[in-house]
C-alpha positions in Angstrom: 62.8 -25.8 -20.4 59.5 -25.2 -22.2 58.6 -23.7 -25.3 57.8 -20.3 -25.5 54.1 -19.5 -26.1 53.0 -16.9 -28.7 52.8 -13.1 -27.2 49.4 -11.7 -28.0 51.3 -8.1 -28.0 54.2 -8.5 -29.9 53.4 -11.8 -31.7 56.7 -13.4 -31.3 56.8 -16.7 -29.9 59.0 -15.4 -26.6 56.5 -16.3 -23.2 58.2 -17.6 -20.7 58.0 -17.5 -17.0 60.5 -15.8 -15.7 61.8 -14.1 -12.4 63.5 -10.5 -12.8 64.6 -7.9 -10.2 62.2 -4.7 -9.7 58.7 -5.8 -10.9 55.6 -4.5 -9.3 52.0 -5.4 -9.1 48.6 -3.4 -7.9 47.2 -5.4 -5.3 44.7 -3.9 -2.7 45.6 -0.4 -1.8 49.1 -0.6 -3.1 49.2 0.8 -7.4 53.0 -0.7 -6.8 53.9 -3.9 -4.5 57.0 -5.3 -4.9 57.2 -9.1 -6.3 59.9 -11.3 -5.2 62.9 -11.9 -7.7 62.9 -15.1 -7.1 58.6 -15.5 -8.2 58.0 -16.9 -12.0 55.5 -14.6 -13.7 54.8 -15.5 -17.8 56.6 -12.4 -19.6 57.4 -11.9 -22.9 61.0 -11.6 -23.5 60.7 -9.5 -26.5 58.6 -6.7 -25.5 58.2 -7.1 -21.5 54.3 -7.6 -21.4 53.2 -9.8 -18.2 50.2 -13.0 -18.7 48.5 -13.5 -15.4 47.0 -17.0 -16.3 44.3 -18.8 -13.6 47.2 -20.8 -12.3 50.0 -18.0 -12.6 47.0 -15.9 -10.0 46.2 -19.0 -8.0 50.3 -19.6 -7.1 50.6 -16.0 -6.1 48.0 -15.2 -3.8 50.3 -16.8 -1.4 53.2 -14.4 -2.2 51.0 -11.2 -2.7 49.5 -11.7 0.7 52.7 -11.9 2.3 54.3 -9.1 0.4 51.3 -7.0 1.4 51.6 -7.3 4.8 55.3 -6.8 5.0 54.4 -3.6 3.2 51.8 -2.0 5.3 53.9 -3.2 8.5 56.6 -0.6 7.3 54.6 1.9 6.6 53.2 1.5 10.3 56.8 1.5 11.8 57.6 4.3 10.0 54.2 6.1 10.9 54.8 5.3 14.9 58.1 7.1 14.5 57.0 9.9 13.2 54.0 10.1 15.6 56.1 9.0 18.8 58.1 12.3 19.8 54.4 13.8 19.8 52.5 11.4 21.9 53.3 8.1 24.0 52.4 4.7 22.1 50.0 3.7 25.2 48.1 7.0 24.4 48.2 7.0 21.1 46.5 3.2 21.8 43.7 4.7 23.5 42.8 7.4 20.9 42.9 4.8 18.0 41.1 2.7 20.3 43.4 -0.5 20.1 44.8 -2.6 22.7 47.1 -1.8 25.2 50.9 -2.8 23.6 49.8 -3.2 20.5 51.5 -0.5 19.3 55.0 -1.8 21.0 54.3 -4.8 18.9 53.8 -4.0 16.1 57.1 -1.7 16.1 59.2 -4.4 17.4 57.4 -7.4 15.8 56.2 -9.3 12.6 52.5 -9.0 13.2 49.8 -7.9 10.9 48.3 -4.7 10.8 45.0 -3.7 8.9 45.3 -1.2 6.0 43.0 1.0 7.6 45.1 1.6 11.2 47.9 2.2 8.8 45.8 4.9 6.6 45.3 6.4 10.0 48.6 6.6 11.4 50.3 7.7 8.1 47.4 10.6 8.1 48.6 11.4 12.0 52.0 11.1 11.1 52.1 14.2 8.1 51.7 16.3 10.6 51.0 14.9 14.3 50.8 18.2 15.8 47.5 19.2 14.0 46.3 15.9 13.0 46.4 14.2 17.2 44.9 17.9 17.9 42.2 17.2 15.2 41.2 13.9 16.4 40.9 14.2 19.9 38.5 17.0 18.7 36.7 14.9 17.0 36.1 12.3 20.0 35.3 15.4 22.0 32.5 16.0 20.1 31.7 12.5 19.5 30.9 12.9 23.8 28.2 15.4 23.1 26.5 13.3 20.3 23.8 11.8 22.6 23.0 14.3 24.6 20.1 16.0 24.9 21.2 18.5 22.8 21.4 16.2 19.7 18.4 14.2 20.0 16.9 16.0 16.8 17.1 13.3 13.2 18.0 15.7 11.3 21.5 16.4 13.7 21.0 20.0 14.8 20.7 21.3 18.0 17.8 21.9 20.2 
């Protein structure tokens, strides 16, 4: 076992790295992602406080990563079944505009999904009713954007 550095906080000579249950981290979009138990962090064992050294960061990114993507899969999953008694997956595919059984996948499967396709189906999932209603207005109009109609810079109409 090593000696115990010095904590800057609490000044007691207590730093160790440790692994403990129910620690947390921001990373990316998330104010709170989970860190394994099992991942040794530098922590103080007199007051709590956390040292994120250039090698601590280095043998995380790894772990962070992986814990990120687990995290923004569920949130998918749970989206989808929220959004499915509403609309099909195969149509829900076309007005996202991904590709065709994507959406099966990534329900059934460990695949990765980007954090902004789950921002979007987390939005349709608060309420799917108005939020699919809302979109596909929004690609309605989208149609009409080059016409004729539009052609003015300054986006009224003619």
């Amino acid at each position: 076992m090593t000696a115990a550095r010095k904590c800057p906080r609490c000044r007691r000579a207590a730093v160790r790295e440790r692994g403990e249950t129910g620690r947390t981290i921001a990373y990316r979009v998330f104010a709170d992602l989970a860190l394994p138990d099992d991942v040794p962090i530098p922590t103080c064992g007199k007051c709590g406080a956390t040292y994120f050294d250039a090698a601590t960061t280095a043998a995380l990114g790894p772990t962070l990563k992986n814990q990120y993507n687990k995290r923004l899969l569920e949130l998918a999953r749970v989206a989808l079944r929220k959004i499915k008694p509403h609309l099909s997956h195969r149509r829900l595919e076309r007005l996202v505009s991904v590709s065709q059984g994507y959406l099966s996948r990534v329900q059934t499967k460990p695949v990765w999904v980007s954090a902004p396709l789950v921002a979007l189906l987390m939005m349709l999932a608060e309420s799917p009713v108005a939020q699919l209603a809302a979109l596909r207005r929004c690609w309605a109009s989208a149609e009409n954007e080059g016409s004729e109609e539009h052609d003015r810079t300054d986006g009224h109409k003619q």
